[in-house]
C-alpha positions in Angstrom: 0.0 0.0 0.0 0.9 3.7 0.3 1.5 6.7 -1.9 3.0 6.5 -5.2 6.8 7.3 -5.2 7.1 10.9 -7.2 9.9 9.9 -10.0 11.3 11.1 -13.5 10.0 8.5 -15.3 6.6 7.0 -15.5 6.1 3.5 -13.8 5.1 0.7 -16.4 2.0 -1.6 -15.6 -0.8 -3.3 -17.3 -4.2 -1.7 -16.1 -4.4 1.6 -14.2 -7.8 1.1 -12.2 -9.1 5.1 -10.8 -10.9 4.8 -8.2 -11.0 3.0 -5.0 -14.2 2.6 -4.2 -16.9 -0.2 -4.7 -16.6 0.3 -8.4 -12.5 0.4 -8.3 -12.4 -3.0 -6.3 -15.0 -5.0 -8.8 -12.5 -4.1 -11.2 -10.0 -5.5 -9.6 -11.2 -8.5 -8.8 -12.7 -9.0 -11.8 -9.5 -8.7 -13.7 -7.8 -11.0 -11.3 -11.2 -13.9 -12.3 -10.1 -13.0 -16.1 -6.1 -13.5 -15.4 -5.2 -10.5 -15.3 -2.6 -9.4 -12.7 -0.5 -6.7 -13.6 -2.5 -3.6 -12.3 -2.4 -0.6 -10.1 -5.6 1.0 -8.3 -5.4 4.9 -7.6 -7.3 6.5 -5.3 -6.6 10.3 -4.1 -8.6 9.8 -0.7 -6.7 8.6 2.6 -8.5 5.6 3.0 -10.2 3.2 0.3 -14.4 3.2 0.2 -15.0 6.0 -2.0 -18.4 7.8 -1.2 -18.1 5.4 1.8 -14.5 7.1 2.9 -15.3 10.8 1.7 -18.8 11.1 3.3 -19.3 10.7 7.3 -22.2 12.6 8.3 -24.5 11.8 11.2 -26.7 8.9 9.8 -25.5 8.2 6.8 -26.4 4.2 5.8 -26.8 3.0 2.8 -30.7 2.7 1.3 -30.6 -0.3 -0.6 -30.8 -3.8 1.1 -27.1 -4.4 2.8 -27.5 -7.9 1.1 -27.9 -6.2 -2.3 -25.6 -3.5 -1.8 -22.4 -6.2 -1.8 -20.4 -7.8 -4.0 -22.0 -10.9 -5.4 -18.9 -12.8 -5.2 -18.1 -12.5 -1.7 -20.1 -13.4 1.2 -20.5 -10.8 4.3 -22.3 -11.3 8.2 -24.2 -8.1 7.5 -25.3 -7.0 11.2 -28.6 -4.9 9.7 -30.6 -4.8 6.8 -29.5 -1.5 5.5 -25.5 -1.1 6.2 -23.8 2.6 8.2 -21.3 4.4 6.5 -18.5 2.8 8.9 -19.9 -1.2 8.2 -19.5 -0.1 4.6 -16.1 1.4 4.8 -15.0 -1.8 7.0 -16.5 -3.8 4.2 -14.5 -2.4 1.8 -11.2 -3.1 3.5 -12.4 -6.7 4.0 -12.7 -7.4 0.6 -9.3 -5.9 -0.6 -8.0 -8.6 2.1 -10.2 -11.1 1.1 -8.8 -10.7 -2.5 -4.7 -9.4 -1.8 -5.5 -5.2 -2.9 -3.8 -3.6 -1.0 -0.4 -4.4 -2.7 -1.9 -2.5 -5.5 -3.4 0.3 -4.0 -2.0 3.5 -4.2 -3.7 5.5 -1.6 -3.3 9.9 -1.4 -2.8 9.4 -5.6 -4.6 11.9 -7.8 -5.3 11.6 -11.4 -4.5 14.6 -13.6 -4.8 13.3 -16.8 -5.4 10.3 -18.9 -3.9 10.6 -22.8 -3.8 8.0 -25.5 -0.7 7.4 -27.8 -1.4 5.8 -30.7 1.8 5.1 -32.2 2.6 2.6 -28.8 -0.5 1.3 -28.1 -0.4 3.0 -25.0 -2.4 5.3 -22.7 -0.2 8.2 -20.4 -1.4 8.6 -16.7 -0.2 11.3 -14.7 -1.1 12.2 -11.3 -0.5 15.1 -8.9 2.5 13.2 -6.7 4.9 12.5 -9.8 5.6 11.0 -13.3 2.4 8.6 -13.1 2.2 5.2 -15.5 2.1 4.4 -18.8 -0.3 1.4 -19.3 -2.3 -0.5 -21.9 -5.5 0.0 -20.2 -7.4 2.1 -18.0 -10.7 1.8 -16.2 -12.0 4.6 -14.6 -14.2 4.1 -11.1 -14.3 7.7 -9.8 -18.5 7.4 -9.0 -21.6 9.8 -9.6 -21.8 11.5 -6.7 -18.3 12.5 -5.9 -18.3 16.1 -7.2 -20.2 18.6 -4.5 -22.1 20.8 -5.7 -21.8 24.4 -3.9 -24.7 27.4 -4.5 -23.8 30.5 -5.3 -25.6 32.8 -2.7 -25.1 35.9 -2.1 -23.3 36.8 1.0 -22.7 33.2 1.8 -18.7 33.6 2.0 -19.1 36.4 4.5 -21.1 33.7 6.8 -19.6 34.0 10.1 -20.8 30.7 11.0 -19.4 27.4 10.7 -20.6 26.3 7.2 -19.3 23.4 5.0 -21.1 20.6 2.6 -22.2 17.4 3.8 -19.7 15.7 1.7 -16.9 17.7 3.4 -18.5 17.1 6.8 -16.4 19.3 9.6 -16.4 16.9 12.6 -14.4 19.8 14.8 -17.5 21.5 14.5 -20.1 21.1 17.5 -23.9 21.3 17.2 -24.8 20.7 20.2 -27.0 23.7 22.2 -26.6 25.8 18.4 -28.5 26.9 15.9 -28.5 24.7 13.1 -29.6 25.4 9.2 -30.0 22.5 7.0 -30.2 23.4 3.4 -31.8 20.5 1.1 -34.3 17.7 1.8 -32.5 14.9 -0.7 -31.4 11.6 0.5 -28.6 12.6 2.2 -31.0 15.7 4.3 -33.2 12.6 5.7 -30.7 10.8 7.3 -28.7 14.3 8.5 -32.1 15.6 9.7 -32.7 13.1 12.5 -29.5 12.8 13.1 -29.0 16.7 14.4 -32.2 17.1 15.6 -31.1 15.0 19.0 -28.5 17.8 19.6 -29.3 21.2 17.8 -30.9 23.7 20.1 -33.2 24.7 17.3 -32.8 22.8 13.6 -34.3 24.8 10.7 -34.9 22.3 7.4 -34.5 24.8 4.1 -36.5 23.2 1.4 -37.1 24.3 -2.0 -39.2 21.1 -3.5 -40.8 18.2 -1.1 -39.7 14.7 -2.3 -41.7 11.6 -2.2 -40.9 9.5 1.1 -41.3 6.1 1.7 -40.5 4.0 5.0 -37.4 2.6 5.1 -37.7 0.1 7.4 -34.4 -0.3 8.5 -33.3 -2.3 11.3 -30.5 -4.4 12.8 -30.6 -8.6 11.9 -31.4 -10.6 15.1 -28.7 -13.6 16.3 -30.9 -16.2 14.7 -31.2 -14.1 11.1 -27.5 -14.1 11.6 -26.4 -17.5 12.1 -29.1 -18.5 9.2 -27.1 -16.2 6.6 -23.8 -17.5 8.1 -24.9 -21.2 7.6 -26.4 -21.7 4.6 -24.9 -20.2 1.1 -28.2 -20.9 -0.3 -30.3 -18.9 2.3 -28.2 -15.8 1.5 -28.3 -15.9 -2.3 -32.2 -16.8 -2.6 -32.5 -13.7 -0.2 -30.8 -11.2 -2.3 -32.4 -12.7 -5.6 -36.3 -12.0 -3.7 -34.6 -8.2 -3.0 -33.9 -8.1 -6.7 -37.3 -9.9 -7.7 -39.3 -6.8 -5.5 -37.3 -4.3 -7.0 -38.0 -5.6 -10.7 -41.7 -5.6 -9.7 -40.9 -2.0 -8.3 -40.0 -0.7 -11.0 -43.2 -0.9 -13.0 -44.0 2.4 -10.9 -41.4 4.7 -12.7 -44.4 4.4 -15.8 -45.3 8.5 -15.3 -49.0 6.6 -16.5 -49.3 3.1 -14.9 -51.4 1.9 -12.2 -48.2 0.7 -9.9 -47.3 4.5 -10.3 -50.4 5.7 -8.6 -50.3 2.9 -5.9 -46.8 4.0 -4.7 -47.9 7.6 -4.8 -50.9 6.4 -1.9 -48.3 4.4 -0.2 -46.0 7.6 0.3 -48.8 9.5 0.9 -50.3 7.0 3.7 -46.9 7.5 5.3 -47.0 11.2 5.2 -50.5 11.4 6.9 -49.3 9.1 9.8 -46.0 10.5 10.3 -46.6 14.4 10.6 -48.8 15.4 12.9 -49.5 19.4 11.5 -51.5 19.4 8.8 -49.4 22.6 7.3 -46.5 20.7 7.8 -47.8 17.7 5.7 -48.9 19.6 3.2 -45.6 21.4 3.0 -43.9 18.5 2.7 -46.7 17.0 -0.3 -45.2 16.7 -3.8 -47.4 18.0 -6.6 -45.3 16.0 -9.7 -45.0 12.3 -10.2 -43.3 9.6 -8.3 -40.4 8.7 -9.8 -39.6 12.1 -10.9 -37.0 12.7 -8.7 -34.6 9.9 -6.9 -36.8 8.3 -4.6 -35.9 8.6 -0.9 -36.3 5.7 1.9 -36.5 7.3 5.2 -38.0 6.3 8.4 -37.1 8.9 10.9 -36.9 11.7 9.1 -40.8 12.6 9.0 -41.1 12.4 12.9 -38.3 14.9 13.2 -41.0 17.6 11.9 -43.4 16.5 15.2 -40.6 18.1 17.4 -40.7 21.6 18.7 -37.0 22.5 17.9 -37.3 21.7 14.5 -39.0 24.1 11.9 -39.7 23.2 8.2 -39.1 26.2 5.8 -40.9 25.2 2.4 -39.1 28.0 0.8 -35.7 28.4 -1.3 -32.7 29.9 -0.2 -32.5 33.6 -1.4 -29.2 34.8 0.2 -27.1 34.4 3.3 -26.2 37.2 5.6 -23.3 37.4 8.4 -25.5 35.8 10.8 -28.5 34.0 9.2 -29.8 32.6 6.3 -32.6 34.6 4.1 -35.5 32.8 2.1 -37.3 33.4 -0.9 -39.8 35.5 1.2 -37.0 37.2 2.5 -37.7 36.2 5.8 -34.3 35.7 7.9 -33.8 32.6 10.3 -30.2 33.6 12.9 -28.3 30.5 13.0 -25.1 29.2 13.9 -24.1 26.9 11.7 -25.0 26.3 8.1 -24.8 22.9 6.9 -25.2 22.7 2.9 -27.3 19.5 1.4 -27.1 20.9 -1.8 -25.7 17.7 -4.0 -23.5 17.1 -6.5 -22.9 17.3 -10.3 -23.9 13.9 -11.8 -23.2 15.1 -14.9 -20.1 16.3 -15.5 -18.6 12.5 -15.7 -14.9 12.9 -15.6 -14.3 16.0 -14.4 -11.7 15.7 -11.8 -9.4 14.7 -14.9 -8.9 15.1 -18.5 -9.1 12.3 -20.9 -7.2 12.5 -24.5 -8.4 10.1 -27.3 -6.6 8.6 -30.8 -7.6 12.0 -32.3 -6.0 14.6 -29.8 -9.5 15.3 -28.6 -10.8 15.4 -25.2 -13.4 13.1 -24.0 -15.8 16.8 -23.1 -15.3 18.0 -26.5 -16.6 15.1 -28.0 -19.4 14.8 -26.0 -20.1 18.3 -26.2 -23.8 18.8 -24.0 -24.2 15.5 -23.7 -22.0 12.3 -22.3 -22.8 9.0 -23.8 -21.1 5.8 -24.0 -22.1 2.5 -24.9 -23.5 0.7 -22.2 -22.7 3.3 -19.6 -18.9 1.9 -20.2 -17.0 2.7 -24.0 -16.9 6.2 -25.9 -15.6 5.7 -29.1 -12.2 7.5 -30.3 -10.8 6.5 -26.7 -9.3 3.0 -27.1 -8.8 0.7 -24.5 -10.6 3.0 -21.8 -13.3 2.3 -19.7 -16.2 4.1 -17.7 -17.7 2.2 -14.2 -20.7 4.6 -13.0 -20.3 6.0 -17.0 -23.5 7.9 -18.6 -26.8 6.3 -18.3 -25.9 3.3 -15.6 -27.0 5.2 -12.3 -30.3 2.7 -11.0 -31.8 -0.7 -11.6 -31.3 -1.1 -8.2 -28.4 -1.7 -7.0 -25.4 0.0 -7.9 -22.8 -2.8 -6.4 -24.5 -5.2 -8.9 -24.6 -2.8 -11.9 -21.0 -1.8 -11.3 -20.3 -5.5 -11.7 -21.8 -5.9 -14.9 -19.4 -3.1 -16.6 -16.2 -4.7 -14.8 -17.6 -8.0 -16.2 -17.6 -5.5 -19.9 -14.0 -4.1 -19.2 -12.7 -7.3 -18.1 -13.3 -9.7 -21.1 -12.4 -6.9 -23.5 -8.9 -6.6 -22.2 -8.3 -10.2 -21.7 -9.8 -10.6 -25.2 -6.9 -8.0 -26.4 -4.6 -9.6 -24.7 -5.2 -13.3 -25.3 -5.2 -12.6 -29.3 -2.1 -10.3 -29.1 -4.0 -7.1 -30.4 -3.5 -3.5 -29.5 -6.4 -1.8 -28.4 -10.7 -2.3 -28.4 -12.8 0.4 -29.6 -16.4 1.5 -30.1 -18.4 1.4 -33.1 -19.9 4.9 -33.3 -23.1 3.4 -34.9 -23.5 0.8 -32.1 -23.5 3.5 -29.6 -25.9 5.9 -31.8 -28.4 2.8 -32.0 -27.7 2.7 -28.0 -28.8 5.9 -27.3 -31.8 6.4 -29.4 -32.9 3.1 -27.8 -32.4 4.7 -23.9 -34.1 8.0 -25.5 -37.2 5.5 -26.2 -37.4 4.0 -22.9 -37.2 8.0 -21.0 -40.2 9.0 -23.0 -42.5 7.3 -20.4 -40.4 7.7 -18.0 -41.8 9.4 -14.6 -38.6 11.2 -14.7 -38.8 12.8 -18.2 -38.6 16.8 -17.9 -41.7 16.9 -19.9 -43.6 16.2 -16.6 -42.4 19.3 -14.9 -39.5 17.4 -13.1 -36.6 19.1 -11.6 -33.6 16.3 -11.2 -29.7 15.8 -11.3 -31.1 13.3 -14.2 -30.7 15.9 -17.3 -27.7 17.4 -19.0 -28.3 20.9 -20.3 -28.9 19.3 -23.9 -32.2 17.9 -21.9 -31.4 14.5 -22.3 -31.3 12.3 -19.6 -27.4 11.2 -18.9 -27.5 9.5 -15.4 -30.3 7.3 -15.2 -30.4 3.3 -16.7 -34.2 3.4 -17.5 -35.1 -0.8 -16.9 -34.3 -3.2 -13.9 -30.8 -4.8 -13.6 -31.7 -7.9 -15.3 -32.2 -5.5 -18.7 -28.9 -4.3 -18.1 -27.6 -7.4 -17.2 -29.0 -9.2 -20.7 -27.7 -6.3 -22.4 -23.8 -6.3 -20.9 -23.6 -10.0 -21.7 -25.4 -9.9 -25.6 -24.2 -6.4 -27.0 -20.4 -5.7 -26.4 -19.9 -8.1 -29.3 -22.1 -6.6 -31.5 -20.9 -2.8 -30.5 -16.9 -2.9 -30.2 -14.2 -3.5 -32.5 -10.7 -5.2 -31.5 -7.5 -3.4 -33.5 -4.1 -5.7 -34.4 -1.0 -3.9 -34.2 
């Protein structure tokens, strides 16, 4: 393990592997299943996890099914149905035990830039601690939701408050007896909500649209559940195919006109009126636009927060932020002493914490101009022998573990493919990955999601096109990842 060693010359491997998160280590250990051995895995945090290392705020779990949010091809005593951020960071280091990773990993390594030479066959890494690698491959893993998104309110750098983002969470910083502003009500507000609530003196909630809630229904295994998953290999994996089988059935409801659509909009709804006790509040906190529209949010404590006298729902957008408070669209002002920003991130801008250089001299945001695509969330063609997890159009069915699995599965045979036959480099067939997305285009236009029906979403590049979402269940993607990579990319002999 450690840091890379700054040097004059670049370091020689096989694969570089960005990332060392959930995505970074599928990769790995897929590549290890296909034969290959020969590869490095950068990571520029302190600690391995991604999203699971950089974010640490009070009550953050995960809210998909701890047995579906894990690898499929290692087994794990999960202690609650919905894993904490520290089981999942712990989980993470298991598994690059379980599998010999750390050797590989270079941790505190930041990636710069990614260019292709033609002439060698070769890509360029460099990173911010040195010369960097020259390899024949690289699979980026660097995630979605990595890239915070700040606002860009007036006066809020002359807050004399504490103030920081929830993916930068400042743990010097006390709330207990303050004033506490929380800006956002995403998936990431309902856990922080709750969470505060038990120490803030007073907690104000600063929300500009209402999101549809269900219950969560979170809670810790008992001993027997335990020592059932522990014992029988067959228990666990027919219990994580009946999560996947109720999330297939699930998904019927993202149809903006179906009759599952309107059932899950009276289930949220039921919640809502049992939860929250004032009726102002409830109706505050009511959606008027599809289910579906926005990423749904499982939450089971965060509606009985409002039925406490400390904490104060303000159904109104942020206008501006003055020395000491923050001001609302109304231009009422609520004092406060710290400012805590749920504000999110930038889905899509994929790849923007480096620069990637295809066979033409052109970088990957030139060609995709207002709108990243790639075939099967994974290739771009005109950047040989790279590869996207978490790419354009891969964010859902689910759960992410397994969809990030499917692309290392993708990136995997190419390379040993490549490698196997002697060849230089696999590409994408530009008409593969037109055909691609006018297909995804087909499946949005029903989607609950589609801006059409008044949604307002991380979903949509500024071209309007939805770049984040995968529009079916995981099986879809799944057929797809095994049928179509033969059909869309083209291997190149020296």
């Amino acid at each position: 393990m450690g840091a890379e060693q700054s040097a004059s010359e670049p370091e020689s491997t096989g694969v570089v592997i960005i990332g060392g998160g959930f995505g970074g280590i599928a990769a790995a250990v897929r590549l290890i299943r296909a034969g290959v051995e020969d590869f490095v895995i950068l990571e520029q945090s302190e600690g391995p996890g991604g999203t699971w290392w950089d974010n640490r705020y009070p009550g953050c779990e995960v809210d998909i099914p701890s047995h579906a949010y894990s690898f499929s091809f290692t087994d794990h005593d999960w202690p609650r149905t919905h894993a904490t951020q520290p089981e999942l960071q712990r989980y993470a280091e298991t598994v690059l035990d379980r599998f010999g990773l750390r050797a590989r990993l270079r941790l505190g390594t930041r990636v710069e830039s990614v260019t292709w030479d033609e002439e060698s066959g070769r890509h360029r890494v460099r990173t911010a601690r040195g010369a960097g690698y020259r390899c024949q491959f690289v699979i980026s893993a660097v995630g979605l939701l990595n890239v915070p998104r700040y606002p860009d309110w007036p006066g809020l750098d002359g807050f004399t408050g504490d103030s920081f983002h929830t993916a930068r969470w400042d743990e010097k910083v006390q709330l207990a007896g303050r004033r506490v502003a929380v800006v956002g009500t995403g998936s990431t507000a309902v856990q922080i909500v709750p969470a505060v609530a038990d120490s803030a003196a007073r907690l104000y909630v600063f929300q500009r649209e209402p999101g549809w809630v269900e219950p969560k229904g979170e809670r810790a295994f008992t001993e027997a559940e335990r020592a059932r998953f522990r014992r029988s290999p067959l228990y666990r994996r027919l219990y994580r195919l009946r999560l996947f089988h109720e999330s297939t059935r699930r998904f019927r409801a993202y149809d903006a006109g179906g009759r599952a659509q309107k059932r899950m909009r009276e289930l949220c709804l039921r919640y809502l009126e049992t939860s929250v006790q004032d009726p102002a509040t409830r109706a505050a906190l009511t959606p008027d636009y599809p289910w579906g529209c926005k990423r749904p949010i499982y939450a089971s404590t965060y509606y009985p927060a409002f039925n406490r006298d400390h904490v104060t729902l303000v159904p109104h957008p942020v206008r501006e932020i003055t020395a000491t408070g923050v001001v609302d669209s109304r231009g009422e002002e609520d004092e406060v002493d710290v400012l805590i920003l749920s504000t999110g991130f930038q889905p899509t801008r994929f790849l923007s914490s480096f620069t990637v250089t295809g066979a033409d001299g052109r970088e990957i945001q030139e060609a995709w101009g207002d709108r990243p695509r790639a075939f099967l969330g994974v290739t771009v063609p005109g950047f040989p022998n790279f590869f996207i997890l978490y790419g354009p159009n891969t964010n859902g069915g689910f759960s992410i573990i397994a969809q990030l699995e499917r692309q290392a599965d993708v990136a995997a045979r190419a390379i040993r493919k490549v490698r196997r036959r002697g060849w230089k480099a696999v590409d994408t067939r530009e008409r593969a990955l037109e055909r691609y997305v006018r297909w995804l285009d087909r499946q949005f236009d029903r989607h609950a999601s589609a801006m059409e029906a008044g949604c307002n979403n991380y979903y949509h590049a500024p071209s309007g096109a939805n770049v984040t979402q995968w529009p079916r269940t995981h099986l879809a993607y799944f057929l797809r990842c095994r049928a179509l990579p033969r059909l869309g990319l083209t291997f190149r002999r020296r």
